[in-house]
PQR file with spaces between the fields and no chain letter, atoms N, CA, C, O and H, PARSE charges and radii, in Angstrom:
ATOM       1  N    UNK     1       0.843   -1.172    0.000 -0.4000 1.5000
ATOM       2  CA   UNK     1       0.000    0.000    0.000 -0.0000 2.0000
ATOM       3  C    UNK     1       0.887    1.234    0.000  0.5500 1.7000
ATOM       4  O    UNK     1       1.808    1.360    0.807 -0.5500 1.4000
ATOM       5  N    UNK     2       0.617    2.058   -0.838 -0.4000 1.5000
ATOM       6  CA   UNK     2       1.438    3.505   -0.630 -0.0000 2.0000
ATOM       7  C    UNK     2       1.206    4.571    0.141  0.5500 1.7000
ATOM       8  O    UNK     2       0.075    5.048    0.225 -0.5500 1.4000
ATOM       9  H    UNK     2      -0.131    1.955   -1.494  0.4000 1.0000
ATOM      10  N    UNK     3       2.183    5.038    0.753 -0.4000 1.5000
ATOM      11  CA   UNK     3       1.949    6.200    1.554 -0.0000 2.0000
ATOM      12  C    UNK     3       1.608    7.553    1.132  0.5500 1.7000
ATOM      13  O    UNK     3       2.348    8.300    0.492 -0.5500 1.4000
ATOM      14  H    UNK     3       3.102    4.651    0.685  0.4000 1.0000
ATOM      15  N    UNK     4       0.274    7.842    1.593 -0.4000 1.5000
ATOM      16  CA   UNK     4      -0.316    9.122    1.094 -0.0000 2.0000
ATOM      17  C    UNK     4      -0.203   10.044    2.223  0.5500 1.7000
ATOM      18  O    UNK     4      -1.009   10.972    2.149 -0.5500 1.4000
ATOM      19  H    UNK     4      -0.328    7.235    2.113  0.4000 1.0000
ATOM      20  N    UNK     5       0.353   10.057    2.968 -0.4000 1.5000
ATOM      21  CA   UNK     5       0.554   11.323    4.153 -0.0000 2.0000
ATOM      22  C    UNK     5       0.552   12.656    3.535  0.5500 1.7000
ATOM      23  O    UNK     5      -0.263   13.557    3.734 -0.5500 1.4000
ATOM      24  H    UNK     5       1.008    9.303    3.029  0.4000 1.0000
ATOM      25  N    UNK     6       1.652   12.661    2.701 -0.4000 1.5000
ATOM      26  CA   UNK     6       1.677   13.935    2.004 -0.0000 2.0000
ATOM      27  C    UNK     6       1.266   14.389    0.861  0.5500 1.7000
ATOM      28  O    UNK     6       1.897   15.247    0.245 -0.5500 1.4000
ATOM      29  H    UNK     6       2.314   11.930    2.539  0.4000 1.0000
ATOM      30  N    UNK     7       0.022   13.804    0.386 -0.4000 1.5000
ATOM      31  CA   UNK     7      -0.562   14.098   -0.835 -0.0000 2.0000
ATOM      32  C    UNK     7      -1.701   14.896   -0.220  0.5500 1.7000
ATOM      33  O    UNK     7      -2.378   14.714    0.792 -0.5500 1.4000
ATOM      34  H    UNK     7      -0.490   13.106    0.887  0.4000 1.0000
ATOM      35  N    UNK     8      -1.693   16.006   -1.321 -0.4000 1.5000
ATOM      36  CA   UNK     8      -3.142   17.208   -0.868 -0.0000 2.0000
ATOM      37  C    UNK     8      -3.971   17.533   -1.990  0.5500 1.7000
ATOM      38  O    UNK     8      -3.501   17.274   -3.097 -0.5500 1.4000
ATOM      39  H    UNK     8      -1.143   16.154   -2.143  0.4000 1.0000
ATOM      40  N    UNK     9      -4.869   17.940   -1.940 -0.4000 1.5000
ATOM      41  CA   UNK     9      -5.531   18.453   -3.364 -0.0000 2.0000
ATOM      42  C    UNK     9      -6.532   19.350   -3.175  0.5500 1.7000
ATOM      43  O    UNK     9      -7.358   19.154   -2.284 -0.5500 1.4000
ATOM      44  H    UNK     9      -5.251   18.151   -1.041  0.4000 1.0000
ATOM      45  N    UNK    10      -6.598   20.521   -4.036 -0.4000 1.5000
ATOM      46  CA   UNK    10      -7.646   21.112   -4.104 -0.0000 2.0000
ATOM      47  C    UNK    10      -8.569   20.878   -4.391  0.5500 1.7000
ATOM      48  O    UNK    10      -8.505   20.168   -5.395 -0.5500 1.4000
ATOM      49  H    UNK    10      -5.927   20.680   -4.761  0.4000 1.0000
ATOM      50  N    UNK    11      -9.817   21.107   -4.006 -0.4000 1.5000
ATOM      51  CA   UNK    11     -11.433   20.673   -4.773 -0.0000 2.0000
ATOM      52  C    UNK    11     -12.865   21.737   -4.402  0.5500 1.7000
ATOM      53  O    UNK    11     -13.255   21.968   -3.258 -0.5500 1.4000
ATOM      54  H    UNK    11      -9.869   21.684   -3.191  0.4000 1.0000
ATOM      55  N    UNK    12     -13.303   22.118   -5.289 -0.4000 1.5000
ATOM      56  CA   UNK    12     -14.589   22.835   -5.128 -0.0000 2.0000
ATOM      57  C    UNK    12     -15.799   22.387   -5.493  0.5500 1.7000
ATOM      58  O    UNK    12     -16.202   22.096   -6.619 -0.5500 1.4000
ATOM      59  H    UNK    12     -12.985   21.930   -6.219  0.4000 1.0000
ATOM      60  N    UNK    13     -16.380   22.352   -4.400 -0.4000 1.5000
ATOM      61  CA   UNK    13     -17.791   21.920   -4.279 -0.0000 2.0000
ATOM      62  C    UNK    13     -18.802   22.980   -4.444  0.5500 1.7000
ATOM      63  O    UNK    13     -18.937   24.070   -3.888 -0.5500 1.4000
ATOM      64  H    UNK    13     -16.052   22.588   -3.485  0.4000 1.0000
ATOM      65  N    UNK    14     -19.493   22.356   -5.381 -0.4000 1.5000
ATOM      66  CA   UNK    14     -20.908   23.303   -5.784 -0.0000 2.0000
ATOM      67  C    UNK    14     -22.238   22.103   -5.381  0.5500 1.7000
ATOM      68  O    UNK    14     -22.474   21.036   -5.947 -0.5500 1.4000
ATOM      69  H    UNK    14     -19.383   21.471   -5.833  0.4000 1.0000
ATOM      70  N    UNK    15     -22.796   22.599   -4.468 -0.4000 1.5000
ATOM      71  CA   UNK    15     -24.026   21.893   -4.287 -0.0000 2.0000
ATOM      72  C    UNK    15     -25.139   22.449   -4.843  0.5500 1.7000
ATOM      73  O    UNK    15     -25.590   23.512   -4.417 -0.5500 1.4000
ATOM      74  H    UNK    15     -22.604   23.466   -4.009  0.4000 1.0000
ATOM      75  N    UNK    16     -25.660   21.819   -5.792 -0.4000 1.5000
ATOM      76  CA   UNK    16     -26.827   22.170   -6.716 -0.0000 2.0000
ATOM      77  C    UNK    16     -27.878   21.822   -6.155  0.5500 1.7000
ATOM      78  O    UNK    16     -28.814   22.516   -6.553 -0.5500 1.4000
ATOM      79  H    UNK    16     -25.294   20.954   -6.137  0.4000 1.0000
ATOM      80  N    UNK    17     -28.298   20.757   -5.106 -0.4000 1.5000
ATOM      81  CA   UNK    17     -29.473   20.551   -4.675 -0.0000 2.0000
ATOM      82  C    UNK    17     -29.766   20.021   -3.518  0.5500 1.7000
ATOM      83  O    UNK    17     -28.805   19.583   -2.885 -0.5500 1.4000
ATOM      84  H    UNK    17     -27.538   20.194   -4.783  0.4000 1.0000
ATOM      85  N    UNK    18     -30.797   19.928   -3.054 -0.4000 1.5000
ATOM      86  CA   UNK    18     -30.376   18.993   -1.426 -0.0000 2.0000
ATOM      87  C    UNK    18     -31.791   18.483   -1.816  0.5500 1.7000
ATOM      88  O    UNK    18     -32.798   19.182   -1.933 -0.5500 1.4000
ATOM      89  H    UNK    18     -31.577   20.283   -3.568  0.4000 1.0000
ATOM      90  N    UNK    19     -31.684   17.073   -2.008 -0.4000 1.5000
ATOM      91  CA   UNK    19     -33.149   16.233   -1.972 -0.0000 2.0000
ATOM      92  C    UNK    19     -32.836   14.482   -1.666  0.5500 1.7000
ATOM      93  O    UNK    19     -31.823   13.979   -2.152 -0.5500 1.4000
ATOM      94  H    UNK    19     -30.866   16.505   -1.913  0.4000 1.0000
ATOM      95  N    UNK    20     -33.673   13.754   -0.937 -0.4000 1.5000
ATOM      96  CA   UNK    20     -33.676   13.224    0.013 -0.0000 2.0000
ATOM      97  C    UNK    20     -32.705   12.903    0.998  0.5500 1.7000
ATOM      98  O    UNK    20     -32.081   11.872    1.248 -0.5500 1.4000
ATOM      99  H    UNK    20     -34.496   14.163   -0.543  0.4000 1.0000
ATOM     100  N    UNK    21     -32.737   14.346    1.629 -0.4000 1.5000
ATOM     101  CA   UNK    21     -31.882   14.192    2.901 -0.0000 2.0000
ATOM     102  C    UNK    21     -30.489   14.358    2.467  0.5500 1.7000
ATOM     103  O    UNK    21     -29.712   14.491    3.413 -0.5500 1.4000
ATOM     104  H    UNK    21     -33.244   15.184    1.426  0.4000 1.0000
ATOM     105  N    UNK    22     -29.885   14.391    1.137 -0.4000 1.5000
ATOM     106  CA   UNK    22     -28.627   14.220    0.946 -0.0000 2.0000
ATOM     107  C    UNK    22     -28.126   15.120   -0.291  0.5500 1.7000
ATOM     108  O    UNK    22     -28.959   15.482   -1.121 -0.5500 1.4000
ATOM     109  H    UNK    22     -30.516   14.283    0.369  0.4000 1.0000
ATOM     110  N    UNK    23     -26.892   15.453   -0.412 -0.4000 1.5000
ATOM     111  CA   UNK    23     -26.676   16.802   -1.365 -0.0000 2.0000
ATOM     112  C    UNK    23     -26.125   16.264   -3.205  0.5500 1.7000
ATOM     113  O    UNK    23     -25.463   15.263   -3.479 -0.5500 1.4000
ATOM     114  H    UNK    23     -26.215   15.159    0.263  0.4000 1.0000
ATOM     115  N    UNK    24     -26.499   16.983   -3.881 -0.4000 1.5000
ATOM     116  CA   UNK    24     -26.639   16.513   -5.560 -0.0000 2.0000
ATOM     117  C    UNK    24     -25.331   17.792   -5.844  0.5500 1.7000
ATOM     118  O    UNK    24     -25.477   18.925   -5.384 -0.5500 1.4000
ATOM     119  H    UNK    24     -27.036   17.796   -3.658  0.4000 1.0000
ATOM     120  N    UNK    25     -24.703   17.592   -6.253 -0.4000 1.5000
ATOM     121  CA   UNK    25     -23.905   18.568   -7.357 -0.0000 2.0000
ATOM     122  C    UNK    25     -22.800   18.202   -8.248  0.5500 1.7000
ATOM     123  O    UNK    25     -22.790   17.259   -9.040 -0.5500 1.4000
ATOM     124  H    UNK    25     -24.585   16.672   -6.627  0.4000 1.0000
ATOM     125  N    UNK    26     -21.753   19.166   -7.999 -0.4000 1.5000
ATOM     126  CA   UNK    26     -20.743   19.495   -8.785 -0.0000 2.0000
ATOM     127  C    UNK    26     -19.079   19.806   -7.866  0.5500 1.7000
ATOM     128  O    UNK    26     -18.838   20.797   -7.176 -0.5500 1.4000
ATOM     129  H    UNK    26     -21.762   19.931   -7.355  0.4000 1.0000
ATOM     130  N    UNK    27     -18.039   18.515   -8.165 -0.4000 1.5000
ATOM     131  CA   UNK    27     -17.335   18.950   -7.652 -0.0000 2.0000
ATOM     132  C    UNK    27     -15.638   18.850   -8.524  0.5500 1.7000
ATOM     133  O    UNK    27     -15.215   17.830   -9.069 -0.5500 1.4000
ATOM     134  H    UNK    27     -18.235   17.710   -8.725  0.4000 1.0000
ATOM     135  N    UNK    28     -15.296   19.470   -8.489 -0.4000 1.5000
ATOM     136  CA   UNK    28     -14.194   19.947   -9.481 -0.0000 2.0000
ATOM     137  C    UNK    28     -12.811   19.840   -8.825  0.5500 1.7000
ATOM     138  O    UNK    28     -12.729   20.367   -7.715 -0.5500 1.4000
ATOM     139  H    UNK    28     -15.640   20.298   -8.046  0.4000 1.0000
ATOM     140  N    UNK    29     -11.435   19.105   -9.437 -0.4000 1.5000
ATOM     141  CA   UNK    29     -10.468   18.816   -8.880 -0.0000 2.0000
ATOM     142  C    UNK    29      -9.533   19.875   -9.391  0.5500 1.7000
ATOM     143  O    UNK    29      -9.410   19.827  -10.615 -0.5500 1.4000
ATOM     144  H    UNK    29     -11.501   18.677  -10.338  0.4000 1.0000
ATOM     145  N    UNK    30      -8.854   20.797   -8.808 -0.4000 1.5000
ATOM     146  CA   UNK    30      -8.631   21.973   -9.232 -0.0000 2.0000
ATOM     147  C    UNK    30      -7.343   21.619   -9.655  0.5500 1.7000
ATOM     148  O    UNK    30      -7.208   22.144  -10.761 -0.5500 1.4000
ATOM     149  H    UNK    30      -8.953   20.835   -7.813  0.4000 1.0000
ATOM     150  N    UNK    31      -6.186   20.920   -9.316 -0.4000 1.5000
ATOM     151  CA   UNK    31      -5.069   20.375  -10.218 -0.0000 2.0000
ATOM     152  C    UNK    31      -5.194   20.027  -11.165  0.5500 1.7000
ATOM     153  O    UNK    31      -4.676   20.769  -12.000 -0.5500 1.4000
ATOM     154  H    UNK    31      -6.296   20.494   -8.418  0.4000 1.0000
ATOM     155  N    UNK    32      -5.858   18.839  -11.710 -0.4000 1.5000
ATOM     156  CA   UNK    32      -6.217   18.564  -12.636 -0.0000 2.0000
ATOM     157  C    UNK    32      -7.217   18.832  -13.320  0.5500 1.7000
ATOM     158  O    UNK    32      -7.522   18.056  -14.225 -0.5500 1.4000
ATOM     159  H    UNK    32      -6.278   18.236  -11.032  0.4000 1.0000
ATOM     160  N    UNK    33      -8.210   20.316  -13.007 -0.4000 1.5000
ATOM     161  CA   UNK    33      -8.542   20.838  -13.832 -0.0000 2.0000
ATOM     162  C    UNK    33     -10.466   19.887  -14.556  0.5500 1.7000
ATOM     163  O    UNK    33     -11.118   20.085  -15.582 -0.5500 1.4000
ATOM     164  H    UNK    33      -7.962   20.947  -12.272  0.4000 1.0000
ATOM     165  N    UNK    34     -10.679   18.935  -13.366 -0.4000 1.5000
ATOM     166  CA   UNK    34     -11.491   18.057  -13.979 -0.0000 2.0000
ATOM     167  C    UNK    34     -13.082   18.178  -13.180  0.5500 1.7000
ATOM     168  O    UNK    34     -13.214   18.649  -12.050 -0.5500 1.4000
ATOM     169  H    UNK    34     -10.149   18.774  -12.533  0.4000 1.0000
ATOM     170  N    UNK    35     -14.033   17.738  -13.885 -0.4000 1.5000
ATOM     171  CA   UNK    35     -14.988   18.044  -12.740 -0.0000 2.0000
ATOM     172  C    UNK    35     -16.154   17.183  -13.125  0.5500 1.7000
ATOM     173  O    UNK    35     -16.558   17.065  -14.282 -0.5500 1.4000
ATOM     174  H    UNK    35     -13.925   17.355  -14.803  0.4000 1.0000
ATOM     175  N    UNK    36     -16.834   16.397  -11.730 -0.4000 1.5000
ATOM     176  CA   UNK    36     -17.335   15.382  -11.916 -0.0000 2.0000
ATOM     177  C    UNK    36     -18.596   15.386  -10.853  0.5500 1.7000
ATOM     178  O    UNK    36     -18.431   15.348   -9.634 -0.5500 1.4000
ATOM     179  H    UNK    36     -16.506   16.492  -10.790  0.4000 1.0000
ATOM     180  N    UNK    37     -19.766   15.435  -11.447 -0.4000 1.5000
ATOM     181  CA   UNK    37     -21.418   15.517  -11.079 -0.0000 2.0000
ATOM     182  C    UNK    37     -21.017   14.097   -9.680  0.5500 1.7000
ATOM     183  O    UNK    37     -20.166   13.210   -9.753 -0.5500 1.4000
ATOM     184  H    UNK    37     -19.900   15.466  -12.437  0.4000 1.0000
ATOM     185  N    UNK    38     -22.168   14.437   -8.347 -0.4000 1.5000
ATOM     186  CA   UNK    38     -22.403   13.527   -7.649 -0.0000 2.0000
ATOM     187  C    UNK    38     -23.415   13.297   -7.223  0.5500 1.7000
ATOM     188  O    UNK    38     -24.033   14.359   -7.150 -0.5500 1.4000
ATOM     189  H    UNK    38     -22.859   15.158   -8.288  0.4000 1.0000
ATOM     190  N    UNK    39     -24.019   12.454   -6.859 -0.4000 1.5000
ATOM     191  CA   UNK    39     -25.180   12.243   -6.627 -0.0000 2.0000
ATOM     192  C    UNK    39     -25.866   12.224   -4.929  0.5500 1.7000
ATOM     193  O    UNK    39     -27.032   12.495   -4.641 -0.5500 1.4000
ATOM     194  H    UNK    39     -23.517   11.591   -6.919  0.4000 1.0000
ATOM     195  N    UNK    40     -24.833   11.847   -4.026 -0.4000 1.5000
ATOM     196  CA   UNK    40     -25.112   11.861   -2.601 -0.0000 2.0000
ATOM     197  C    UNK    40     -24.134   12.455   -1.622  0.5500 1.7000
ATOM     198  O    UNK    40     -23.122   11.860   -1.993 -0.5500 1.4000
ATOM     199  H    UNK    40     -23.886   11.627   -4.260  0.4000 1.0000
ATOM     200  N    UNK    41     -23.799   13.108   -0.773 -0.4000 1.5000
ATOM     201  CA   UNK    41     -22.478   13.183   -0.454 -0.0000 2.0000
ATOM     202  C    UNK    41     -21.322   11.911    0.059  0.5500 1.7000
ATOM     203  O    UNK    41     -20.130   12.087    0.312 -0.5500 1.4000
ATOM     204  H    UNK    41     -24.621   13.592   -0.472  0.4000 1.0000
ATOM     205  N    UNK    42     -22.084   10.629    0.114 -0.4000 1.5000
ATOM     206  CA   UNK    42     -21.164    9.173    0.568 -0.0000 2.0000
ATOM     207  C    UNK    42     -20.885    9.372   -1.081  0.5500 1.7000
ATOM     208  O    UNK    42     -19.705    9.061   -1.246 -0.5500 1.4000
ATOM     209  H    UNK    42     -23.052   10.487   -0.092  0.4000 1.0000
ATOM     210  N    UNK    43     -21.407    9.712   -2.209 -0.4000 1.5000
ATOM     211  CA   UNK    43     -20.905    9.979   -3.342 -0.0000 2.0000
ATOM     212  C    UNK    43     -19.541   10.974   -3.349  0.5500 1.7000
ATOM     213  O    UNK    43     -18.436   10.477   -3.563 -0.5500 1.4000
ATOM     214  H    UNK    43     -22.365    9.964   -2.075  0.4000 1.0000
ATOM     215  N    UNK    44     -19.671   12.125   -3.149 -0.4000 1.5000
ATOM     216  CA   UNK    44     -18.587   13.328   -2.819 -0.0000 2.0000
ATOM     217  C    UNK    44     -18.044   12.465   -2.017  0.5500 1.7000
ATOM     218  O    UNK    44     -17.756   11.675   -2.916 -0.5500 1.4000
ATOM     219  H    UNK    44     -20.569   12.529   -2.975  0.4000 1.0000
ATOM     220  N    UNK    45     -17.683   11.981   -1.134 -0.4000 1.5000
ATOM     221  CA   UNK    45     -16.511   11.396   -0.359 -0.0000 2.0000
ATOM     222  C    UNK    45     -15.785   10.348   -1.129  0.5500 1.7000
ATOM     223  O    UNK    45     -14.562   10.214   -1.085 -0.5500 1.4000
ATOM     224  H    UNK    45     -17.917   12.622   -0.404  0.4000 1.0000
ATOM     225  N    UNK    46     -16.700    9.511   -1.930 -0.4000 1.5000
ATOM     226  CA   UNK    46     -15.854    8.281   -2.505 -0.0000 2.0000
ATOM     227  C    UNK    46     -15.338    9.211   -3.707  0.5500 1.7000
ATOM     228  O    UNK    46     -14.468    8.592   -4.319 -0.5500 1.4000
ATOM     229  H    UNK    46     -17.694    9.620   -1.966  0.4000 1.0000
ATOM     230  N    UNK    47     -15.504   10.127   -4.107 -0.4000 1.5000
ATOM     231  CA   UNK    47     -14.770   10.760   -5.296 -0.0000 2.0000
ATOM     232  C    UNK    47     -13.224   11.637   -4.656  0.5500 1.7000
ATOM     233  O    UNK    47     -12.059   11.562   -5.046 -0.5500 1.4000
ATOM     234  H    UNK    47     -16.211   10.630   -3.610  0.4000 1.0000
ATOM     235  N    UNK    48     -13.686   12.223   -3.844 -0.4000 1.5000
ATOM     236  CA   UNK    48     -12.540   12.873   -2.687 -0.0000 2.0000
ATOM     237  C    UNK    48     -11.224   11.389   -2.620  0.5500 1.7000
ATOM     238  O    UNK    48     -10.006   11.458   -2.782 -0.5500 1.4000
ATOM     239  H    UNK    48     -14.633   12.283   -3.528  0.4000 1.0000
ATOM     240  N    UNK    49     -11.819   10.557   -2.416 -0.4000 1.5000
ATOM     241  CA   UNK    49     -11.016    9.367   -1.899 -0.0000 2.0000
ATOM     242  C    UNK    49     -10.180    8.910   -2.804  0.5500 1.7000
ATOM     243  O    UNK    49      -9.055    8.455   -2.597 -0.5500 1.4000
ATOM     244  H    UNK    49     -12.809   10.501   -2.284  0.4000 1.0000
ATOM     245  N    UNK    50     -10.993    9.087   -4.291 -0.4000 1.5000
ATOM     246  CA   UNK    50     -10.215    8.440   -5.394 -0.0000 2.0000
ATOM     247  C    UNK    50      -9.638    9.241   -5.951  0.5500 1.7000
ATOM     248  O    UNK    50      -8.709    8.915   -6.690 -0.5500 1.4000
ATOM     249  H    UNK    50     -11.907    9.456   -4.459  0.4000 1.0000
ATOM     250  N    UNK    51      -9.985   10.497   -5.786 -0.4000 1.5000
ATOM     251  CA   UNK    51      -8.949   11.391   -6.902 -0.0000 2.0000
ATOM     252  C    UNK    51      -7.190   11.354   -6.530  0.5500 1.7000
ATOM     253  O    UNK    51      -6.618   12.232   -7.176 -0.5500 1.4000
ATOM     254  H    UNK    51     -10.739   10.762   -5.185  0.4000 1.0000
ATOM     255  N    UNK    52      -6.419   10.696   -5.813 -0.4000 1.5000
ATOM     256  CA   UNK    52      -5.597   10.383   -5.777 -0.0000 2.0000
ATOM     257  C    UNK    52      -4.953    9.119   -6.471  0.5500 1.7000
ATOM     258  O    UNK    52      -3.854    9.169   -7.024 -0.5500 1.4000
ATOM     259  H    UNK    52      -6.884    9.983   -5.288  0.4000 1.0000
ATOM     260  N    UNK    53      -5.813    7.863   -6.387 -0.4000 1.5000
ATOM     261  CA   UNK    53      -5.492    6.885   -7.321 -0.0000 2.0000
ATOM     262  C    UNK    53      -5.203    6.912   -8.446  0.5500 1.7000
ATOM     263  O    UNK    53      -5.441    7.939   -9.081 -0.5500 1.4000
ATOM     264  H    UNK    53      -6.706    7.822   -5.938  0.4000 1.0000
ATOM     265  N    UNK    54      -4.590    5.789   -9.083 -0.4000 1.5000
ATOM     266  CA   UNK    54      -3.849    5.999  -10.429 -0.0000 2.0000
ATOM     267  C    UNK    54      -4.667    5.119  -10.785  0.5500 1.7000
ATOM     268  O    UNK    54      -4.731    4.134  -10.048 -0.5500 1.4000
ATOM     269  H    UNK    54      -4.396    4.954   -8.567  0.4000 1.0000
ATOM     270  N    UNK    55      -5.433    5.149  -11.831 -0.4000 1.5000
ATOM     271  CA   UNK    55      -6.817    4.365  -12.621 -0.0000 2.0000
ATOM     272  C    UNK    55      -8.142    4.219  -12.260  0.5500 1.7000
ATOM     273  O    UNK    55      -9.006    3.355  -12.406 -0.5500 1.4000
ATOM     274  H    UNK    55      -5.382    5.948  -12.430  0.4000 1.0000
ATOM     275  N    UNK    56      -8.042    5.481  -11.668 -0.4000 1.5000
ATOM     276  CA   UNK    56      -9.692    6.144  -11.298 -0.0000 2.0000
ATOM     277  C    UNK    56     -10.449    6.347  -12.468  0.5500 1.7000
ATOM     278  O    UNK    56     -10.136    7.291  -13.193 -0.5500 1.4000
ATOM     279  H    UNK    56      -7.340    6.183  -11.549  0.4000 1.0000
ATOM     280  N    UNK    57     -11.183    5.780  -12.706 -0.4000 1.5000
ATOM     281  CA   UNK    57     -12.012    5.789  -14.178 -0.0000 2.0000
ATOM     282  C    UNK    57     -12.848    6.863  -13.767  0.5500 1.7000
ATOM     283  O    UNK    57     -13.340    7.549  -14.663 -0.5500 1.4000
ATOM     284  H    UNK    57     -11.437    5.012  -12.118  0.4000 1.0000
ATOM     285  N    UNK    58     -13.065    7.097  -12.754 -0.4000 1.5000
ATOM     286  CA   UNK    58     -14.309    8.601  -12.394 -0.0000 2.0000
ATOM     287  C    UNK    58     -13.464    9.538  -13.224  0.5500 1.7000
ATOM     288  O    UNK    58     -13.581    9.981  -14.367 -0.5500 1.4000
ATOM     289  H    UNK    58     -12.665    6.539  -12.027  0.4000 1.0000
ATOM     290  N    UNK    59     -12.499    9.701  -12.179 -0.4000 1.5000
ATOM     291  CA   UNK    59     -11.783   11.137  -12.720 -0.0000 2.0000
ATOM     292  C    UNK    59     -11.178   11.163  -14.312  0.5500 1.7000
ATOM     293  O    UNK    59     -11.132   12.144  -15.054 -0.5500 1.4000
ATOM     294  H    UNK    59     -12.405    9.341  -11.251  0.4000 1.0000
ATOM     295  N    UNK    60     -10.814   10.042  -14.544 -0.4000 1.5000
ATOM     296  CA   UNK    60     -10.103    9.755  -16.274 -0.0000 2.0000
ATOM     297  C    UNK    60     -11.005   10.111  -16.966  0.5500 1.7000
ATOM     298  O    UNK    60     -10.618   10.997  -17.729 -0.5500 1.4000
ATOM     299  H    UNK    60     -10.850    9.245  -13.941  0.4000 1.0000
ATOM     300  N    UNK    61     -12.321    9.797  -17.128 -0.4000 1.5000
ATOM     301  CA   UNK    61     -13.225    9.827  -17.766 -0.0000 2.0000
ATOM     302  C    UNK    61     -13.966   11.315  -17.468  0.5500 1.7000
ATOM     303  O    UNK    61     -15.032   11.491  -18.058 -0.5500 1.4000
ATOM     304  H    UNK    61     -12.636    9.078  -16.509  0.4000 1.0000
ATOM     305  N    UNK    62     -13.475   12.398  -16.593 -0.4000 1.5000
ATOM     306  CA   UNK    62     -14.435   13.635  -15.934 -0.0000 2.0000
ATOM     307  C    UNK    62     -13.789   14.599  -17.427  0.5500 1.7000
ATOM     308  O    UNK    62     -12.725   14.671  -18.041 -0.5500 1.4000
ATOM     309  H    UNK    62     -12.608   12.255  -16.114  0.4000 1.0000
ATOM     310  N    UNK    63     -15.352   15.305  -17.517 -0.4000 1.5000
ATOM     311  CA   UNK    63     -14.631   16.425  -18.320 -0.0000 2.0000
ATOM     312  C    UNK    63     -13.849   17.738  -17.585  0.5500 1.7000
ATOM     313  O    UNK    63     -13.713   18.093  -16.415 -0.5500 1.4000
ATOM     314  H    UNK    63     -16.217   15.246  -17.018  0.4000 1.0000
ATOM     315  N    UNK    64     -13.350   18.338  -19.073 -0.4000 1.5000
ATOM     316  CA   UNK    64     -12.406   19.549  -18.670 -0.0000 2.0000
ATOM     317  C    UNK    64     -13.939   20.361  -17.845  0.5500 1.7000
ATOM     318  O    UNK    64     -15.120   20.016  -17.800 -0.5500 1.4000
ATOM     319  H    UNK    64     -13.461   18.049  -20.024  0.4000 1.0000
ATOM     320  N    UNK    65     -12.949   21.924  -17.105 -0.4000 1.5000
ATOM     321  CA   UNK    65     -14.167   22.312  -17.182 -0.0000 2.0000
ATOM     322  C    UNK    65     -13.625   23.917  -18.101  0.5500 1.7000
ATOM     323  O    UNK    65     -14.468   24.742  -18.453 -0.5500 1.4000
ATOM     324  H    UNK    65     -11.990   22.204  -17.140  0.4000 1.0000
């Protein structure tokens, strides 16, 4: 397993909606410039989580913005 202690990243969150109980938007990885729709916030966290991995198909696949 690799050590991520010192890996950081920027990210901006746009919440577009709040419906059942949980938040819908837009959140954008500001290094890489990429930005990728979510659907719940346990959604926003598993995207937070992966944008460090190397073969994150979320983020590979996110458009520019």
């Amino acid at each position: 397993m690799e050590d991520k202690k010192n890996e950081s990243g920027t990210f901006l969150v746009k919440i577009l909606f709040r419906q059942r109980e949980t938040w819908q938007g837009q959140v954008t990885w500001a290094e890489e410039n990429k930005t990728v729709s979510f659907r719940s916030a346990l959604e926003l966290l598993r995207l937070l989580d992966e944008a460090g991995e190397k073969g994150s198909r979320t983020w590979e696949d996110a458009r520019h913005s």
